[in-house]
C-alpha positions as CSV (number, residue, x, y, z in Angstrom):
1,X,69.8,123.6,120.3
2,X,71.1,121.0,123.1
3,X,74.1,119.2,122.0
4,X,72.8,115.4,123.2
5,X,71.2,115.3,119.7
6,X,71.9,111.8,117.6
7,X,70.4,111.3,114.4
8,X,69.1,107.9,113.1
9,X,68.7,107.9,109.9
10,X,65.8,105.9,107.8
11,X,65.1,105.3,104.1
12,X,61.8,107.1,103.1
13,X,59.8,103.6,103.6
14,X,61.5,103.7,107.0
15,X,60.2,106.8,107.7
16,X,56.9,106.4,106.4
17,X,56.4,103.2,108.4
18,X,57.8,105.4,111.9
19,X,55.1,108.0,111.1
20,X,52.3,105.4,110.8
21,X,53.2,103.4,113.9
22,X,53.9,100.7,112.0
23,X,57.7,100.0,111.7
24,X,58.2,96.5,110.6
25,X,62.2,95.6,111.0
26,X,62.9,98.7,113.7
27,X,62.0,99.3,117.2
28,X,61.5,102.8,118.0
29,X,60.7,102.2,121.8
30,X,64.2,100.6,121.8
31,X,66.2,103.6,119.7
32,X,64.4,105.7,122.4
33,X,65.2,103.7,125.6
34,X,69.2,103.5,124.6
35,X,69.2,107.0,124.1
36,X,67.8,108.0,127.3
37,X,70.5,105.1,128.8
38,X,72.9,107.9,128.0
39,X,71.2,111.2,128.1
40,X,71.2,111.1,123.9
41,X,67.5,112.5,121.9
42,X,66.9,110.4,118.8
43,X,66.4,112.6,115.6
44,X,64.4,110.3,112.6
45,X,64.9,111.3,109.2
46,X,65.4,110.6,106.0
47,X,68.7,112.0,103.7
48,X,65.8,113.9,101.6
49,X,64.7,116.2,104.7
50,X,68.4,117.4,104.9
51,X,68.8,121.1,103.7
52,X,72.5,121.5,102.6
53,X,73.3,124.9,102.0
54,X,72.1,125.2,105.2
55,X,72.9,122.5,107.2
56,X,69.7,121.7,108.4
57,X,67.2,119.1,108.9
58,X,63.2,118.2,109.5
59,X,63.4,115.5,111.9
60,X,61.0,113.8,113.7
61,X,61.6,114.5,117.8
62,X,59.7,112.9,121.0
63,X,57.8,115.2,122.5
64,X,54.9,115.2,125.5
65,X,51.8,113.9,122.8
66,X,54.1,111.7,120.6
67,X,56.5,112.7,118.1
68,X,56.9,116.1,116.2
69,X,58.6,117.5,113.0
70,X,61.1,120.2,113.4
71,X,63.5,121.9,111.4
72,X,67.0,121.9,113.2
73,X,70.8,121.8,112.7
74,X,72.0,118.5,111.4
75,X,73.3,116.4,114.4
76,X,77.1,116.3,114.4
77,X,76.9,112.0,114.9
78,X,74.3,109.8,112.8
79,X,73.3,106.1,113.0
80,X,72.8,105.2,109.2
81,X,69.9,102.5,108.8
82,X,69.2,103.1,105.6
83,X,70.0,101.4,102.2
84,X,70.8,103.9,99.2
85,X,70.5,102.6,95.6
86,X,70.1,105.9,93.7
87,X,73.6,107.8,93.3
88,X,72.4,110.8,94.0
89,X,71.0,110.2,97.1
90,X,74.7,108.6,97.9
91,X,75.9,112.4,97.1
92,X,73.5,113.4,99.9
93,X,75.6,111.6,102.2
94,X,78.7,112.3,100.9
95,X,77.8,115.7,101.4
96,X,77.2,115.4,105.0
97,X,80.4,113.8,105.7
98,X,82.3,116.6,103.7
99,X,80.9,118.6,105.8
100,X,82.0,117.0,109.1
101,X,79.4,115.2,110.1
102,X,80.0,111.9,111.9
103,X,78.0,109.5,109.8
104,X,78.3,106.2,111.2
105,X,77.7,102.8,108.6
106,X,78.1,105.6,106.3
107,X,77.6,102.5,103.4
108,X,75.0,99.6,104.0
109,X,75.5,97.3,101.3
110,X,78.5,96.6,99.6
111,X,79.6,94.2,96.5
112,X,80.4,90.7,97.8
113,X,83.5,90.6,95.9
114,X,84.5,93.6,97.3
115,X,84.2,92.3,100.5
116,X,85.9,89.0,99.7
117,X,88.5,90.5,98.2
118,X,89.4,92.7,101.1
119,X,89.5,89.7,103.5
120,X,91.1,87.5,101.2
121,X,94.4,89.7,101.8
122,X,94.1,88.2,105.3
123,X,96.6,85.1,105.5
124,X,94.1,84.0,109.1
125,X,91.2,84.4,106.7
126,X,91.6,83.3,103.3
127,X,91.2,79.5,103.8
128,X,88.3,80.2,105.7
129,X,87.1,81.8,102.4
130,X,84.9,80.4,99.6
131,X,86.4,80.2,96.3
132,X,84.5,83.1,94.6
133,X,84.6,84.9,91.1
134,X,82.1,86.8,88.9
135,X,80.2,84.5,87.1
136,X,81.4,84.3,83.1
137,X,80.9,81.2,81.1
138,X,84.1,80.0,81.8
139,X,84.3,80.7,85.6
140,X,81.2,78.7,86.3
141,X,82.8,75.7,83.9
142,X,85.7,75.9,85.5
143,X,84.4,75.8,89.2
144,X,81.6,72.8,87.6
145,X,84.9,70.4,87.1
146,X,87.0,71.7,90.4
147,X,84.2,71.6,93.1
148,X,81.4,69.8,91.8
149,X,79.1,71.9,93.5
150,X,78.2,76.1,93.6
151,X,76.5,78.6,94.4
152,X,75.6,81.4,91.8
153,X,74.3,84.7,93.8
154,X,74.0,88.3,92.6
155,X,76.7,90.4,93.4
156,X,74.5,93.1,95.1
157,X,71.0,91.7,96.7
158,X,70.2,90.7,100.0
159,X,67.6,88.1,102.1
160,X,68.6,85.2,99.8
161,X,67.4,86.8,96.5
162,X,68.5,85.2,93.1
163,X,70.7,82.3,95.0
164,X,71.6,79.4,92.6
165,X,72.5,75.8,93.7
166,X,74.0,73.4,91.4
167,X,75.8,70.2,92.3
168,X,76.5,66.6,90.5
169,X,74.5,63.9,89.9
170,X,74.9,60.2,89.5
171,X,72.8,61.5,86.3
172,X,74.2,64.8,85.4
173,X,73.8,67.8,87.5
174,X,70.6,69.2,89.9
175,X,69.9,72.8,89.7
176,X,67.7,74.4,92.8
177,X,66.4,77.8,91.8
178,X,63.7,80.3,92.8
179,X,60.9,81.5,90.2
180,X,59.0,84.4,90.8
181,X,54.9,84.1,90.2
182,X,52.8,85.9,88.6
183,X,51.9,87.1,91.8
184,X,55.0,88.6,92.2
185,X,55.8,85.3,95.1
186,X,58.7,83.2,95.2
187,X,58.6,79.7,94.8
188,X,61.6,76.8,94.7
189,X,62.1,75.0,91.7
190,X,64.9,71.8,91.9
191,X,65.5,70.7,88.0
192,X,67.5,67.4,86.7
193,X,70.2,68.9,83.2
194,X,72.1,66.1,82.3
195,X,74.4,68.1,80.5
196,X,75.2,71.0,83.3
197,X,73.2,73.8,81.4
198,X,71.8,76.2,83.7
199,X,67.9,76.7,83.7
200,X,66.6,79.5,80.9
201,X,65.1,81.7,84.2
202,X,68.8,81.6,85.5
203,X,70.7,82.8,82.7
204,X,67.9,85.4,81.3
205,X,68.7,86.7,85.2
206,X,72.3,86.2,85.0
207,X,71.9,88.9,81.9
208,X,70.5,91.9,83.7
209,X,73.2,92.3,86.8
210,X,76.7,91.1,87.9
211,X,76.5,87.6,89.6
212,X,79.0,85.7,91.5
213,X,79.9,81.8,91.4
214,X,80.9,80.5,94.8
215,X,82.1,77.1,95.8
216,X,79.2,75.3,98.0
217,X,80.3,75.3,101.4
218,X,80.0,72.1,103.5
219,X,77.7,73.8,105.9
220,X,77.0,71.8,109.2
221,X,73.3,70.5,109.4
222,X,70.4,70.3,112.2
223,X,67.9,67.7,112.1
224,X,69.3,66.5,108.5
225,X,69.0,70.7,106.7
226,X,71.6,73.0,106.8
227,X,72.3,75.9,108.6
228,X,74.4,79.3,109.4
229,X,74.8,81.4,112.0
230,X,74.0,85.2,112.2
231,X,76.7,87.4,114.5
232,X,75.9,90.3,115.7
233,X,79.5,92.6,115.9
234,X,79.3,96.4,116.9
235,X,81.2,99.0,118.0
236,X,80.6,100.2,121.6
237,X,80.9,103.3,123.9
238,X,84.4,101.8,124.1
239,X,84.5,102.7,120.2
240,X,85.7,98.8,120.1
241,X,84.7,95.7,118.4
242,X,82.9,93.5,120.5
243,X,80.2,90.4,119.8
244,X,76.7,91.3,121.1
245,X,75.2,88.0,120.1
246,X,75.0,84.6,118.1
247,X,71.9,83.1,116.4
248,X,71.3,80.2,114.1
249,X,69.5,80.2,110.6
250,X,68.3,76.9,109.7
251,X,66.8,76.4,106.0
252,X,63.5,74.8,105.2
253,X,63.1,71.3,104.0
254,X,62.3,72.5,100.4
255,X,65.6,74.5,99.9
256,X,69.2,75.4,100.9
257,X,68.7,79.4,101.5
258,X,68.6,79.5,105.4
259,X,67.5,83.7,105.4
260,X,63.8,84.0,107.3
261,X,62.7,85.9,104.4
262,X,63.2,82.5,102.6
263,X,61.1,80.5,105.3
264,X,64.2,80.2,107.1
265,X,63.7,79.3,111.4
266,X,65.9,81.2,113.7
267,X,67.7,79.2,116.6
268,X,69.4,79.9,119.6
269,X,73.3,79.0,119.0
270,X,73.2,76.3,122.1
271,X,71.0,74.1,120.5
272,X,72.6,73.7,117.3
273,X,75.6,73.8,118.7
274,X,74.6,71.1,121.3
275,X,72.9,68.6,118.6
276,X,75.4,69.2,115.6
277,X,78.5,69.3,117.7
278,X,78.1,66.9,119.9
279,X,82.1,66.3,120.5
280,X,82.7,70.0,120.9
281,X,82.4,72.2,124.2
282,X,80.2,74.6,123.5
283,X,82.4,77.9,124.6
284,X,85.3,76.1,122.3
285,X,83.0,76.6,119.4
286,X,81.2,79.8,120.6
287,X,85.5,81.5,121.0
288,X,86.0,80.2,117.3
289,X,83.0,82.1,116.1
290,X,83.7,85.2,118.1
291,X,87.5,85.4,116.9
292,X,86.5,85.0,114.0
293,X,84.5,87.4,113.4
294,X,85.9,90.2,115.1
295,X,88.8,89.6,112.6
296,X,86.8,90.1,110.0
297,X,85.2,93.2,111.8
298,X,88.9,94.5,112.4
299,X,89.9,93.6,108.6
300,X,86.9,95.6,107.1
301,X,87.0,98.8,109.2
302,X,90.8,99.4,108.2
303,X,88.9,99.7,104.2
304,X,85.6,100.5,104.8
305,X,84.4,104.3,106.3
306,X,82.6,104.6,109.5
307,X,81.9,101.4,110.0
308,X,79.9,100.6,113.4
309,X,77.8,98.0,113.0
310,X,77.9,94.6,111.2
311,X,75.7,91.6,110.9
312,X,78.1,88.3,109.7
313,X,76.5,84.9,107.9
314,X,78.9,82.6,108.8
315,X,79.0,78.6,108.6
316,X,80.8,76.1,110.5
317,X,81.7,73.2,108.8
318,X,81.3,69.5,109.9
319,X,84.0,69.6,112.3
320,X,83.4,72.9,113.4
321,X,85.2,74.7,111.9
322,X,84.1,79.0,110.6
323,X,83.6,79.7,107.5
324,X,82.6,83.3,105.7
325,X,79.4,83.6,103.7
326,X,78.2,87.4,104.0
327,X,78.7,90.6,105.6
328,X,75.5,92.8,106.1
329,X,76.3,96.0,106.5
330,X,72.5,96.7,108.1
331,X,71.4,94.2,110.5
332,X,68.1,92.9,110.5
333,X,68.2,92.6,114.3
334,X,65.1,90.8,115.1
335,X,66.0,87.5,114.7
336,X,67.2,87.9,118.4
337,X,63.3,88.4,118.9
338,X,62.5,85.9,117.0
339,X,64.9,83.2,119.1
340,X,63.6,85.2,122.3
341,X,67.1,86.6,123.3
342,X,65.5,90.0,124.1
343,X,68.8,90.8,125.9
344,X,70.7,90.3,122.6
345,X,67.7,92.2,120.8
346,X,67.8,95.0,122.9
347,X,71.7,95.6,122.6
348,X,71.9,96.1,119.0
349,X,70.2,99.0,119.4
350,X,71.7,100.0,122.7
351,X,75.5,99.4,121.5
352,X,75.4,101.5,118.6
353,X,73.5,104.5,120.8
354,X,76.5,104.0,123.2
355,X,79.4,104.2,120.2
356,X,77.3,107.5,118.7
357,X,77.4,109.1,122.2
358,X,81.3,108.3,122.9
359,X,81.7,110.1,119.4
360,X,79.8,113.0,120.7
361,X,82.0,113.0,123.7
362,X,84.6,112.9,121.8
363,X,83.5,116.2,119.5
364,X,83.0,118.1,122.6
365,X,86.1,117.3,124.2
């Protein structure tokens, strides 16, 4: 078996969406053309075609009609795109890395307060930190009389699910809130509680997994709604940190969540930072933004295992200045589609095929 081998590893609805032709967050065709960029084959699977005892693996392989399942040695490096929840499907990969394997974004979601408090111990990074605790009674009183304005959001979800908004009132306070239909959609609900109580669908939430309250930050706004910024940082075949592209999220009219799962509209950095900045250079800003995130990039990877490959939500305030919202520890990359920057879109895939094969160099020797 040829040693160019790097695995990419997919979730089972991953996988089943490679096999049909069908993938709807991945690009195979681009997996495929970074790999050849440096003489690498892709290997798709899932953890659950991994055979332990002996260190094998069905993977899917490109071959002259299309692709083809074969059992193999598990490939010494592997590009994790997957999203565990079940713990012993985490023991899977724990196994693998026991066992010497390479496993790059070993973990893809982490707790928010684990990541903020990791990069609070940063002096450079703290005060561009949102207050944040887990949400008791008492914390979400207490932040109610210091800030005047939060942000409740659980402590493990992703794409904007379960965010919160409550701020003062001339009358009281103004919960925003998102109900679930009977359909199973999502919907945005904005309620008036004179007395600060949070709506009934919050709190029955609040009861069945950890949540978080978080001071609202004073995020910068385009065309009157505000927005954030998605940043790209990877590793590359330098095995370094480096920025491999900026977007903007902007929310809808009907709510604060700026994710494009939430109706959210992707936008090329320039022309935020060209209408909402006015007063700024544009490089001054975009140098802010890249610092900063690399920082946090740098501040993670000295806790974190393996990691390789980050999307950031960060906000600027009014004056420009960074602020942290989110680490993601999977990218959805296509919002660089979406804003047409298929240079950008094509990089996260090629960057993290360059850091695998720089590992693989450096395995050989």
């Amino acid at each position: 078996m040829s040693d160019n081998r790097i695995g990419i590893l997919f979730s089972a609805r991953m996988l089943r969406e490679f096999i049909s032709g069908k993938l709807k967050f991945e690009s195979t065709h681009l997996y495929e053309e970074a790999a050849r960029q440096y003489g690498l084959v892709p290997c798709f699977f899932r953890i659950e075609d991994v055979h332990l005892r002996q260190m094998e693996v069905d993977a899917y392989v490109k071959g002259p009609s299309g692709y083809v399942r074969c059992r193999m040695p598990v490939p010494s490096v592997i590009h994790n795109r997957a999203i565990y929840k079940r713990s012993f499907l985490h023991a899977r990969v724990r196994s693998l890395v026991q066992a010497n394997i390479i496993l790059f974004n070993e973990v893809n979601r982490y707790r928010k307060i684990s990541i903020y408090n990791l990069l609070r111990t940063d002096p450079l990074l703290v005060t561009h930190l949102p207050k944040t605790l887990v949400a008791t009674s008492s914390a979400i009183s207490d932040f109610m009389t210091r800030y005047g304005a939060l942000i409740l959001k659980p402590d493990n979800s992703s794409v904007g699910l379960g965010l919160t908004k409550t701020e003062r009132t001339s009358k009281g306070w103004r919960t925003t809130y998102m109900l679930r239909t009977s359909a199973g959609r999502a919907r945005w609900r904005t309620v008036d509680l004179p007395a600060g109580e949070l709506p009934a669908a919050v709190k029955r939430d609040m009861l069945k997994k950890v949540y978080l309250v978080q001071q609202l930050l004073p995020l910068a706004r385009y065309k009157g709604r505000p927005f954030d910024l998605r940043v790209s940082v990877q590793r590359d075949g330098s095995k370094q940190w480096q920025i491999t592209g900026i977007i903007g999220k902007v929310a809808p009219p009907y709510t604060f969540v700026t994710n494009a799962a939430r109706g959210g509209t992707t936008y090329r950095f320039e022309q935020l930072a060209a209408s909402s900045f006015p007063h700024l250079a544009i490089d001054v800003l975009r140098d802010r933004i890249c610092r900063f995130s690399l920082r946090i990039a740098s501040r993670l990877s000295k806790s974190l295992p393996q990691l390789a490959d980050l999307g950031l939500d960060i906000g600027l305030s009014p004056e420009g200045l960074p602020l942290f919202i989110e680490c993601n520890g999977k990218d959805q990359r296509y919002g660089f589609r979406e804003a047409h920057l298929l240079d950008c879109w094509k990089a996260t895939y090629a960057n993290p095929i360059a850091y695998g094969a720089a590992l693989l160099h450096q395995i050989k020797g």
